[in-house]
N, C-alpha and C positions, 0 to 999 in steps of 0.2 A: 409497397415499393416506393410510392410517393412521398410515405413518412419520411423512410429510413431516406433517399433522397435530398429533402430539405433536411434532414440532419447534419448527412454530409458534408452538404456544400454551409453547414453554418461552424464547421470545424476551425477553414482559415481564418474565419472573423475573430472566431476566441482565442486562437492560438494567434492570433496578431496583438492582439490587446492583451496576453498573457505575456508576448514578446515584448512589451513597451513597457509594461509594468517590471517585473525581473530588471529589462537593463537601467531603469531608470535607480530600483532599487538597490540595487549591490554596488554602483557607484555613490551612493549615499550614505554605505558603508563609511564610516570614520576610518582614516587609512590613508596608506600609498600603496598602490597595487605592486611597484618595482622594489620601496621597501619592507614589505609583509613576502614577495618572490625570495628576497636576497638574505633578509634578517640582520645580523648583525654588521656583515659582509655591504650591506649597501652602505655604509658612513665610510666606505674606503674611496665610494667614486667619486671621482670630479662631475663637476657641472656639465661638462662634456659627453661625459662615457653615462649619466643618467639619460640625457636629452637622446643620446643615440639609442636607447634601448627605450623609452618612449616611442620613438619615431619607427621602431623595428615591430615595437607590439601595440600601433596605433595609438597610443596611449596621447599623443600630441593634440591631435585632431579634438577639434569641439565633440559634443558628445550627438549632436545630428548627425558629422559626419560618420562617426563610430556606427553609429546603429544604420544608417544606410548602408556602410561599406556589409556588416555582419547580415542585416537581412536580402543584402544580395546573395550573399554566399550562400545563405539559408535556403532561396529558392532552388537554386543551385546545387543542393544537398548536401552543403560544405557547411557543418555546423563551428569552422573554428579551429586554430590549436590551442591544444591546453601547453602552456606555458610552465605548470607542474611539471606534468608528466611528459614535455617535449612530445605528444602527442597527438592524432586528430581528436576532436570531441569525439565522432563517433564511432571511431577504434575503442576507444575507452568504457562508453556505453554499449556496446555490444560485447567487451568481456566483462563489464562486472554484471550488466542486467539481469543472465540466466541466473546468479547465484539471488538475486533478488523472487525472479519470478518463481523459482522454487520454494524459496520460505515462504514463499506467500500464498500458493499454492496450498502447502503442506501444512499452513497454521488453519487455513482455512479448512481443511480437513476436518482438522485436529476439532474446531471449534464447532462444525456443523455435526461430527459424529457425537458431541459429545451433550451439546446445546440442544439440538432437536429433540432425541428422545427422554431429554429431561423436560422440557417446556413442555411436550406429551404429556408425557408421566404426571406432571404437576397441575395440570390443566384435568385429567381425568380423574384427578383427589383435589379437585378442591377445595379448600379450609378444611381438610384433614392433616393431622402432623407430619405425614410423608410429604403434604404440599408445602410447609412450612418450612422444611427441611432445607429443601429442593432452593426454596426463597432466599431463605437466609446466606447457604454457597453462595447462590447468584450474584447475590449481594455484596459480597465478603468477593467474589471474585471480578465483581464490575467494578471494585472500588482499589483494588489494591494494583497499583503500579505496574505496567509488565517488568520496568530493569529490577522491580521486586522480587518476581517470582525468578528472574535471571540471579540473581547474585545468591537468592535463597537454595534454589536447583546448585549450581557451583559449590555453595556452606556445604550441602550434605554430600556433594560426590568429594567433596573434599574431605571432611572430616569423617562422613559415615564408612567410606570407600573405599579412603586413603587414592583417591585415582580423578584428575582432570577433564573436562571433555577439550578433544581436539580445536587449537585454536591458530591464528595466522595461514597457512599456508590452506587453500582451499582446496579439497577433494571435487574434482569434478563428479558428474555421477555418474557418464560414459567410459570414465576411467574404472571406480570403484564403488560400487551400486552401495556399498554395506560400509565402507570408509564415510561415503559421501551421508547417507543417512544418518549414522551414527556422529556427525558433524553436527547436523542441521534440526535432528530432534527435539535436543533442549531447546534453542530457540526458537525453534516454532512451539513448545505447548509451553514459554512464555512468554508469547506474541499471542495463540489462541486460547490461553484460558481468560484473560479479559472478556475477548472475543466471544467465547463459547456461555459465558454468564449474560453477555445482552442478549445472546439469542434466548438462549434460555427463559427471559424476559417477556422477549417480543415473538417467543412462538407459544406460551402458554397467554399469555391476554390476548390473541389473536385466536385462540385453540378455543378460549371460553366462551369468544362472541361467535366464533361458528357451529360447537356445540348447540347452543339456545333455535339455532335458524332450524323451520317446518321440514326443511329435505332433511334433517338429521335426523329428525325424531320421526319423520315418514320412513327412512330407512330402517331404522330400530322397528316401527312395530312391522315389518314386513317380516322381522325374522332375522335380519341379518346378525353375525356378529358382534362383537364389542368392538373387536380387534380392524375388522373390515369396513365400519364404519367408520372409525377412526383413520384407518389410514390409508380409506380407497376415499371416501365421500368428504369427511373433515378436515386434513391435512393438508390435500392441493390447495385446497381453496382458502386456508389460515399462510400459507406461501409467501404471499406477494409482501408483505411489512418482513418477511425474513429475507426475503431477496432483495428488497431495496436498502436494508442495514447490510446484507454480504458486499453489494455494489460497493455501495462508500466505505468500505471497512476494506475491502479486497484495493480498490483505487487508494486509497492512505497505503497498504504494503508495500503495493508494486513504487510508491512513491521512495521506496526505504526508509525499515525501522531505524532511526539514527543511533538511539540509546542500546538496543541489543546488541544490532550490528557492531558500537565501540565494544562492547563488557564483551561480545564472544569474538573479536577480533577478525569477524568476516568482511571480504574486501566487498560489499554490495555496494548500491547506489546511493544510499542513504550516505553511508559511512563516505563517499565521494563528495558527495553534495557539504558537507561538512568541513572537509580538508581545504574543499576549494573554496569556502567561503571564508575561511582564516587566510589562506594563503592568495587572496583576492584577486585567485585566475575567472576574471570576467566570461572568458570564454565555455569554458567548462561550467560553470555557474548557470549559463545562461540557455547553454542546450541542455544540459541536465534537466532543467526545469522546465523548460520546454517539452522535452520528451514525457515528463511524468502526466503533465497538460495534459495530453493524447491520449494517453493510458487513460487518463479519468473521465477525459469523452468518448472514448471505444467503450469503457465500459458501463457507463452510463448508459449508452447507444442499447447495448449488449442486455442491460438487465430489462428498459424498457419494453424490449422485443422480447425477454422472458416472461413478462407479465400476461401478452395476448397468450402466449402460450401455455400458462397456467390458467387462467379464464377468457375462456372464448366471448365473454360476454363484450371484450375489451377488442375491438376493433381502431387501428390508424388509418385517416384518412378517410375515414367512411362520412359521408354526407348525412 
């Protein structure tokens, strides 16, 4: 409890210095933030009707002031309007987030059902050509691009199929469980086949140095199974290098795929954070990224405290 504690309380630290870096950085952006808002339309204003719309969206103020006025609102739970979307930041982040948290969710799936019992499999044939096999995918799948295997899935439903997957308008999944799926499929298994060839990876080299360990091969000659060894005594404990790659692989989704999200035309967070950096809404820029911040220290938090719980041997805080 002490651990998770000082973790805690070291949240606002990083999330302060996460705030200064972001606002410091998207003003540094080359740009006018009221001509990048207005587009072609801003060479009509006068000098007048610019300054006024400056002074409406703080934009006047030195950039101390800026960031004090925003990180008051912030404590205040006011992350901002988006000047896009004529909206608060976190109206905006709380409808596109779920469609984020679920691809990401669902790639993750995707990647551990299909990653784990191949690193298995390939770990229990070693330097046999079913492990070679197994290798080579991995290989071929850690290296080739996700909007790859995006636009390659799209080639064959289009040409093989003659038939699209559903794009623009978002299926929620309270709405339509089998709409909303059948959305979100493709781009999750090409978000998680990347995904699924690291692990693939990092649970067969982790599978072979626990294999070799005395309690494996003391449990073998006691009689046990192949299978039970495997995946009662050997697997928990080859774990922890797959859980700390899911952490930072799951904190990167929840952050938004930006390249899938554009090719399948899903309104996520990613694909927000994007818009808004073209269109140099500081605000929405600035709590969007902020919030992903969190995400990646929650879950960070999250996998450490999975680790005691996969090996007891791993105690926080202990003296």
């Amino acid at each position: 409890m002490n651990y998770v504690l000082r973790r805690l309380l070291m949240f606002p630290l990083v999330m302060l210095g996460v705030s200064v870096f972001v606002f410091v950085a998207i003003r540094l952006v080359p740009g006018d933030a009221i001509t990048a808002m207005l587009g072609t339309e801003s060479g009509l204003l006068t000098p007048a009707q610019r300054e006024s719309l400056a002074a409406y969206f703080g934009l006047d103020q030195n950039w101390a002031v800026q960031y004090w006025r925003w990180l008051g609102g912030l404590v205040q739970g006011d992350l901002g309007l988006s000047v896009t979307y004529g909206q608060p930041v976190s109206q905006i982040i709380a409808e596109r987030f779920p469609l984020t948290l679920e691809l990401a969710l669902l790639s993750m799936v995707i990647a551990l059902l299909i990653g784990l019992p191949a690193g298995v499999f390939a770990a229990t044939r070693a330097e046999r050509p079913s492990d070679l096999i197994v290798r080579v995918f991995a290989m071929i799948g850690q290296s080739t691009p996700n909007f790859v295997v995006a636009l390659l899935a799209i080639y064959v439903l289009s040409v093989g199929f003659g038939t699209l997957p559903t794009m623009g308008r978002f299926v929620p999944l309270t709405e339509d469980p089998l709409g909303n799926l059948a959305q979100l499929i493709l781009p999750a298994l090409a978000l998680g086949t990347a995904f699924a060839a690291a692990v693939t990876r990092i649970a067969r080299a982790a599978m072979l140095d626990i294999l070799s360990e005395d309690y494996v091969r003391t449990a073998r000659s006691k009689g046990f199974s192949q299978g039970y060894v495997i995946w009662r005594h050997a697997l928990p404990n080859a774990l922890i290098p797959v859980v700390t790659l899911s952490g930072v692989e799951f904190g990167y989704l929840l952050g938004g795929a930006v390249i899938v999200e554009q090719i399948f035309a899903l309104p996520g967070v990613g694909r927000v954070v994007l818009d808004a950096i073209l269109q140099r809404d500081y605000a929405l820029v600035q709590g969007v990224v902020l919030f992903i911040a969190f995400n990646f220290l929650l879950v960070n938090l999250l996998v450490d405290l999975a680790y005691a719980a996969l090996d007891p041997r791993i105690r926080y805080g202990a003296s």
